[in-house]
C-alpha positions, 0 to 999 in steps of 0.5 A, spaced: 724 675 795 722 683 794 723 686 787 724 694 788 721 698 782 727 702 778 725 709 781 725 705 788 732 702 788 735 708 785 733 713 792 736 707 797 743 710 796 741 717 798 737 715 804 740 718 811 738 719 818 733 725 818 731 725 811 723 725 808 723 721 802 718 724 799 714 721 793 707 721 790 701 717 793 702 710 791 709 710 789 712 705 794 715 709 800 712 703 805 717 698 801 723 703 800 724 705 807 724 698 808 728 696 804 733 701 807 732 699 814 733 692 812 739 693 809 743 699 812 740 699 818 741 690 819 746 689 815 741 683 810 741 683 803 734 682 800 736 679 793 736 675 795 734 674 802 739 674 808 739 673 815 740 681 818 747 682 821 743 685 827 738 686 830 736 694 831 728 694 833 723 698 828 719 702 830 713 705 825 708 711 827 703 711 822 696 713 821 691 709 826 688 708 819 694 704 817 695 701 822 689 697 824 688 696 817 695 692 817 698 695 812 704 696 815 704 689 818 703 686 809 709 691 807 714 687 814 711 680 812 715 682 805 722 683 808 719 677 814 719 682 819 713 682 823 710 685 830 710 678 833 718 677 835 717 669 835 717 670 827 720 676 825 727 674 822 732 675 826 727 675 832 727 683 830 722 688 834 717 691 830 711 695 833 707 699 828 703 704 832 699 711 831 701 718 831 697 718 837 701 714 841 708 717 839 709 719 846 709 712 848 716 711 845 719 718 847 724 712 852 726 708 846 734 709 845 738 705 839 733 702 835 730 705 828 724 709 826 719 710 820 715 716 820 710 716 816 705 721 813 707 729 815 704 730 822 708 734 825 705 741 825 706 747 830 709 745 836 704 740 840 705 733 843 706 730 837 712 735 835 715 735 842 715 726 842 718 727 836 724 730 837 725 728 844 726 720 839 729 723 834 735 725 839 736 718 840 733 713 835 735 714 827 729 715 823 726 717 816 720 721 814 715 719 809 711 724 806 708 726 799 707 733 801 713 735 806 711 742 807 706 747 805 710 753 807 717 754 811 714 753 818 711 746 816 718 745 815 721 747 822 721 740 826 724 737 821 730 742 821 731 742 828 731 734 829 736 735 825 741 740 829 739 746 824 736 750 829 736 749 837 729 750 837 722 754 834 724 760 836 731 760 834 727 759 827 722 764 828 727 769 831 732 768 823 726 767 819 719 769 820 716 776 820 709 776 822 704 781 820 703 787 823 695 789 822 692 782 823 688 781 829 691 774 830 699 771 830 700 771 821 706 769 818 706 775 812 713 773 809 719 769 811 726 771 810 733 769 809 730 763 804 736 761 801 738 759 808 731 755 808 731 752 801 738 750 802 737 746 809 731 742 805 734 741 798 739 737 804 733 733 808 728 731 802 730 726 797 725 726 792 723 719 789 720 720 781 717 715 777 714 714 771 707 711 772 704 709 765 698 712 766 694 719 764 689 723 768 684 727 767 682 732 770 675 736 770 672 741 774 664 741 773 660 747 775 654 747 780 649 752 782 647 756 788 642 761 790 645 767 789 640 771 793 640 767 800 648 767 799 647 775 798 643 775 804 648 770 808 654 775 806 652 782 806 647 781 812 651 776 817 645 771 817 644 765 818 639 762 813 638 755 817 637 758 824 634 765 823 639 767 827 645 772 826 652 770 824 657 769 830 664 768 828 668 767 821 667 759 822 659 759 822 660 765 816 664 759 812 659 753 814 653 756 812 656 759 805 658 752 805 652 748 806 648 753 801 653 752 796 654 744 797 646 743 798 644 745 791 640 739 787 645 741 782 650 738 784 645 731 784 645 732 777 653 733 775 654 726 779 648 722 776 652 726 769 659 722 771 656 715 774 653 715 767 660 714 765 663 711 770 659 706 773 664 705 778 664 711 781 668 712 788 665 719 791 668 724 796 664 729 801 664 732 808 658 734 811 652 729 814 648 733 810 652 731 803 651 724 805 643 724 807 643 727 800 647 722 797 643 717 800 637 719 798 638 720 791 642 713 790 636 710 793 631 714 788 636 712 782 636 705 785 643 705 785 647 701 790 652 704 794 657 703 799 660 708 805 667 709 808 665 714 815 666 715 821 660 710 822 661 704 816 667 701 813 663 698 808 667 694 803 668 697 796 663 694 791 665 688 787 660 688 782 660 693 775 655 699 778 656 702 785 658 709 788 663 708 793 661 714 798 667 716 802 668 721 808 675 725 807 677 726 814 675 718 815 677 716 808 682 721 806 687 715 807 688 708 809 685 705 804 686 702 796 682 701 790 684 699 784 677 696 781 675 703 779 679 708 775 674 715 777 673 720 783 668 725 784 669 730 788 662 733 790 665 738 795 671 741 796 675 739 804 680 746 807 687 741 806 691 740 800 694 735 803 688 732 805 686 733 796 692 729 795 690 723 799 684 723 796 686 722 789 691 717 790 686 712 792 685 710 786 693 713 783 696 706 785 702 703 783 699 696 781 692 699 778 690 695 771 688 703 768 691 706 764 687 713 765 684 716 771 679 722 771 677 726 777 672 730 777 671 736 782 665 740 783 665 748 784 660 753 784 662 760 782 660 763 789 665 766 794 667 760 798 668 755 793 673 759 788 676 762 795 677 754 797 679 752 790 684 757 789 688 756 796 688 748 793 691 750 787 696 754 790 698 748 795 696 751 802 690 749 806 683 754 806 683 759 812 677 762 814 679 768 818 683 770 813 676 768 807 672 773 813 677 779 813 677 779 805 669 779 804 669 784 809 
C-alpha cells in the first residue's frame, strides 16, 4: 500500500497536463506524479489498491543516473507497475528512459509522460522531441529548480500553447544587449505576462522537513601574486604560455585558487567533526590532491566519477569523494549528515542536487552542515556571487568585467 506524506497529497488535486511540479530535492515528487497517473490518469485508487480502469502506457524520461540505478523502477514497483508488462498491473507499459534517448519517443501518441529533472535549455534536440511529444501525450515536469531566468521557462510555455514558437517568445519578451559582443539577454519585458503564465504551470509542493541546516563558508588562500600575474599579464602559469580565451583565463584562475594546500587543512578541520564526511570536487587535479592526502592521513575513502562507482563506506570514519557532473545527482545517502564542498561548480542547479544527497525525506538526522570553500580571490567571489543570486557562472561575462 502507498502512504502519501501530507504535503504530497495535498498537490495531487492541482496537478494537470503541462504542470511542473516543483518541490525541494528530497521531497517525494517521483512518489506524487505517480500517485497522480495512477489515479487520474488510470482511474485506480491507491488506499487501498485497485486494478486501474485503464491502461494508458507511461513513459518516464530521466537522468541516465537514474535510470540505471533503477530508481524509477523502485518507485513503479510501489504502485506494482513495472518495465516488464507481464507483471506490471493491469499489464500497464512503462519505459523508463534517459534524456538522451527522448527523440526515440517523438511517435508516442496517447500515453503518459513524466519528465523528470528540467532538461530543456535553449532550443536543441532535446527541446524540439519535447514538444513534438507533448502535442500528442499528457505529461508533467518535475523539477526543484524550474528556471533560472524567463528563457529557462520558454518550452514550457509553448508546449502549453502560450506562445507559437521561441520566436514568438523572444519577439514579446527579450531584449538583447546592445554592445555585447555575443547574443545576451539585458532584460525582459512584459514580465506581468510571463509571471502570470508561470503562476498558471508551477505547482509548488511544500513540506516541513523536521531538520536544521547549517550552513558555513570557509575561507582558503591562494598565491595573490601568480594570480596577479594570470590577470594582469594574461598568462598561464602551468604552461608558460599566453592566455587565449576567457575559458582558459577562468580554469588557471581556478586551478591556482582550488590547488592551494589550504584548502587540505580546512578539510582535515571539517572531517574532525565529521567522520562521515562526503566531498564534492571538479577537477582531476582536485582529486590526485584529495587522494594523496587521505592516504597520508590514513584515511579510507571512496570515489563517485566518471571512472569509479564505489559504494558509500559503511564503516564510521571515511570521506566519500564525488565528482559533481557524474555525482550531482542519482544517488542517496542517509549514513551521513555533512557535505563539504571543496570547489565551487558554474551551475546553480547543479549546487542544489548536490546538496540534497544528504537532504532526504527519510534521513535519521535532525541537523545537517554543509561547508563551502572559497578563497577571496576574483574567480571564487565571482562564481560564489552568481550562485547566491540562483543563476549559473558566465565566463565571458567574468572576462569582460576583469577586463
Amino acid at each position: 500500500m502507498v502512504e502519501l506524506r501530507e504535503h504530497q497529497a495535498l498537490v495531487l488535486d492541482q496537478l494537470r497536463t503541462g504542470v511542473i511540479l516543483q518541490g525541494g530535492v528530497g521531497s517525494g515528487k517521483s512518489i506524487t506524479a505517480l500517485a497522480y497517473y495512477y489515479i487520474y490518469e488510470l482511474g485506480g485508487t491507491i488506499k487501498p489498491q485497485s486494478l486501474p480502469k485503464n491502461t494508458k502506457s507511461l513513459y518516464i524520461i530521466t537522468t541516465a543516473q537514474k535510470r540505471d540505478k533503477l530508481e524509477w523502477d523502485a518507485e513503479c514497483a510501489r504502485f506494482s507497475l513495472s518495465t516488464n508488462t507481464d507483471v506490471s498491473i493491469g499489464n500497464v507499459k512503462v519505459v523508463i528512459d534517459s534524456w538522451n534517448n527522448i527523440g526515440k519517443y517523438t511517435d508516442v501518441e496517447d500515453a503518459f509522460f513524466i519528465f523528470d529533472e528540467q532538461r530543456l535549455v535553449g532550443s536543441g534536440a532535446w527541446v524540439k522531441a519535447f514538444l513534438k511529444i507533448t502535442k500528442q501525450n499528457r505529461w508533467i515536469l518535475l523539477t526543484a529548480t524550474p528556471g533560472d531566468v524567463w528563457i529557462d521557462y520558454a518550452p514550457v510555455f509553448i508546449a502549453n500553447g502560450f506562445y507559437k514558437n521561441r520566436t514568438e517568445f523572444i519577439v514579446k519578451h527579450v531584449v538583447y544587449s546592445r554592445y555585447s559582443k555575443y547574443p545576451k539577454i539585458h532584460h525582459y519585458v512584459n514580465t506581468g505576462e510571463l509571471i502570470k503564465h508561470r503562476d498558471a504551470v508551477v505547482v509548488q509542493m511544500t513540506y516541513q522537513h523536521e531538520i536544521h541546516i547549517h550552513k558555513e563558508v570557509l575561507t582558503a588562500s591562494y598565491d595573490e601574486k601568480l594570480m596577479e600575474r594570470v590577470i594582469k599579464k594574461r598568462w598561464n602559469i602551468f604552461t608558460s604560455k599566453p592566455i587565449r580565451n576567457p575559458g582558459e583565463l577562468c580554469s588557471v584562475q581556478r586551478a591556482l585558487v582550488n590547488s592551494d594546500p589550504s584548502r587540505l587543512d580546512l578539510l582535515k578541520d571539517v572531517h574532525a567533526k565529521h567522520p562521515k564526511l562526503i566531498v564534492f570536487y571538479n577537477f582531476n587535479y582536485e582529486l590526485y590532491s584529495l587522494r594523496a592526502f587521505l592516504e597520508k592521513e590514513q584515511i579510507r575513502y571512496a570515489e563517485w566519477n566518471g571512472h569509479k562507482h564505489n559504494p558509500v563506506p559503511e564503516d564510521d570514519n571515511w570521506v566519500y569523494l564525488v565528482q559533481y557532473t557524474a555525482g550531482a545527482e542519482g544517488w542517496n545517502c542517509v549514513t551521513s549528515n555533512a557535505i563539504l564542498f571543496y570547489s565551487q561548480n558554474y551551475s546553480y542547479k547543479t549546487k542544489i542536487q548536490a546538496e540534497g544527497r544528504i537532504n532526504r525525506l527519510n534521513t535519521p538526522y535532525t541537523d545537517l552542515y554543509y561547508y563551502y570553500i572559497l578563497s577571496k580571490a576574483a574567480i571564487d567571489l565571482s562564481i560564489g556571487k552568481a550562485l547566491t543570486n540562483k543563476r549559473n557562472f558566465n565566463e565571458k561575462e567574468y572576462e569582460l568585467a576583469a577586463a
